[in-house]
C-alpha positions in Angstrom: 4.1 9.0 9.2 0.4 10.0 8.2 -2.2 7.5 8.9 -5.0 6.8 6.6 -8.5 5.9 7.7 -9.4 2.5 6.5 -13.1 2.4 5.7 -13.2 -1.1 4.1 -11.1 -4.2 4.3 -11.0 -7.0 1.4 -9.4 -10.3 2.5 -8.4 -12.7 0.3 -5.9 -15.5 -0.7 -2.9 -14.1 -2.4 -1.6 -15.4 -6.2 1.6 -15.3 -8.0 0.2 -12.1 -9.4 0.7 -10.3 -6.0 4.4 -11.0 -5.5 5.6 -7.2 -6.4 2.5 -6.0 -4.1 3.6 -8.5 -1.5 7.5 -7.5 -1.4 6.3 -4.2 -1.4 4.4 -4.5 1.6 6.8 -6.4 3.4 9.8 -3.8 2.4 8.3 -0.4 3.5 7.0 -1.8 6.7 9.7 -3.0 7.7 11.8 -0.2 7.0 9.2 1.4 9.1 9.4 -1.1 12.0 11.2 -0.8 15.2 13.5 -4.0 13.5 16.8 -4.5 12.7 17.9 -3.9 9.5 17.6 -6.8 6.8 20.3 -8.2 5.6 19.1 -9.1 2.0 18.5 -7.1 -0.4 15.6 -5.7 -2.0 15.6 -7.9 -5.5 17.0 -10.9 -2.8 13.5 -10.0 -0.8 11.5 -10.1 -4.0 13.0 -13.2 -5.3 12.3 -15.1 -1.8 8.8 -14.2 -1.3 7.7 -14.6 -5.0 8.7 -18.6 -4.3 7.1 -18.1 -0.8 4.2 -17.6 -2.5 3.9 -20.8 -4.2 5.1 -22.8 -0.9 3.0 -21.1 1.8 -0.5 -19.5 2.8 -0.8 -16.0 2.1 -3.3 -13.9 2.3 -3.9 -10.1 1.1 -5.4 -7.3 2.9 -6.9 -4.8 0.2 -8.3 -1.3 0.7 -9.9 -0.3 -2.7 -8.4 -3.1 -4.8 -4.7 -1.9 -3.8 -2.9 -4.4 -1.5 -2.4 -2.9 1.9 -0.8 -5.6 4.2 -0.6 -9.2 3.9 0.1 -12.8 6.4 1.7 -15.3 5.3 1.8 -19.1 7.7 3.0 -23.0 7.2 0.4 -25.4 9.0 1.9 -24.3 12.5 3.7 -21.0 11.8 2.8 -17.5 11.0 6.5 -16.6 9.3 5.2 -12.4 8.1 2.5 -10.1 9.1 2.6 -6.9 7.6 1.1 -3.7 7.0 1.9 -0.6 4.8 2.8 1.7 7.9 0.3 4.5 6.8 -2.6 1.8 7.5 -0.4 1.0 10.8 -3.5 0.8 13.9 -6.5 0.6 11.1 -7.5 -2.9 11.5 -5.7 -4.7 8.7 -3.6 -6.8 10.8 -5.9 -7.8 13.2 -8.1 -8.8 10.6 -5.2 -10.8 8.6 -4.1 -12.1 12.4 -8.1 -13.3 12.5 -7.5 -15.3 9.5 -4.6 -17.1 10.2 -6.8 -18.4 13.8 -9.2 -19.5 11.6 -7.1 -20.8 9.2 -5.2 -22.9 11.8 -7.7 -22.9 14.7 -5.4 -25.6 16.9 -2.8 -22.7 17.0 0.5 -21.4 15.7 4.1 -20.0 16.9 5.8 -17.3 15.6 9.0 -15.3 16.3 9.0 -11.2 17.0 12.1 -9.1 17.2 12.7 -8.1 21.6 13.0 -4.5 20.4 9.6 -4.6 18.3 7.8 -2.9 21.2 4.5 -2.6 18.7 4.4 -5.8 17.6 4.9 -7.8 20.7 1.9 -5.3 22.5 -0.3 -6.1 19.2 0.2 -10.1 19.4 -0.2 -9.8 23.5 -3.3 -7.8 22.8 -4.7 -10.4 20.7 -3.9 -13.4 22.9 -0.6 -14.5 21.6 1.9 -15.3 24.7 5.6 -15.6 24.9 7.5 -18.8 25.8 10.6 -18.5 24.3 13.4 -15.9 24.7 16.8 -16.0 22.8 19.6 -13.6 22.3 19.4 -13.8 18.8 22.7 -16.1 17.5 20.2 -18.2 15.5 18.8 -15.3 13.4 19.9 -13.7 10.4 19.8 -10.6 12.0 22.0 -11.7 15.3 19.2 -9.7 17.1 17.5 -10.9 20.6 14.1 -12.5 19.7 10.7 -14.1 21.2 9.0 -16.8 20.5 4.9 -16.9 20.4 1.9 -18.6 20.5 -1.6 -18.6 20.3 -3.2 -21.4 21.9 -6.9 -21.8 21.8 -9.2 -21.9 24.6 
């Protein structure tokens, strides 16, 4: 997949408006992902994270006004981090990471697939540690996982 060079990053909170941009998002990169395949579909995605939006914190990275990845987190839980896989390594989801710690600066868990090499390297890299394992009966996708955290200093 081509990369494009990111040369400015907008963050900001996402709306109702954004729920096409957001299920976008979320779709191709995680077709793109080193993840097992979802069990919903597509219109079942969209659905779920347009009422997502209206229940949780979400935030939007933009590169020239066009949505590029997005986060979205409870008060103790980042549940989706994702970028569009051809601004994979630019930035965005450091950035977006950056504002959940701010956003919930006495910390946060989260759950990554065990066969999501990239993802797991990219939360260890920015000071997320594992302390759970599991061998995946209790997700959706029946698919050994890892439980996260970042924990302040």
């Amino acid at each position: 997949m081509t990369s494009t060079e990111v040369t400015s990053v907008a963050l900001r909170p996402a709306g109702p408006e954004d729920a096409d941009a957001v299920a976008a998002i979320h779709l191709a990169s995680r077709a793109g992902a080193a993840m097992p395949p979802g069990i919903h579909t597509d219109e079942e995605v969209r659905a779920w994270l347009a009422g997502r939006l209206e229940e949780d914190e979400v935030w939007v990275a933009e590169i020239d006004g066009e949505a590029a990845g997005y986060a979205r987190f409870t008060d103790s839980w980042l549940d989706d981090l994702y970028v569009v896989p051809t601004y994979a390594g630019q930035g965005l989801g450091a950035a977006l990471l950056d504002v959940v710690k701010a956003r919930l600066p006495d910390g946060f868990g989260l759950w990554v697939f065990e066969m999501n090499m990239p993802a797991r390297a990219f939360y260890g890299r920015h000071g997320l540690v594992e302390v759970e394992r599991t061998d995946g009966s209790e997700n959706e996708e029946k698919s050994p996982d890892i439980r996260m955290e970042w924990r302040p200093a």
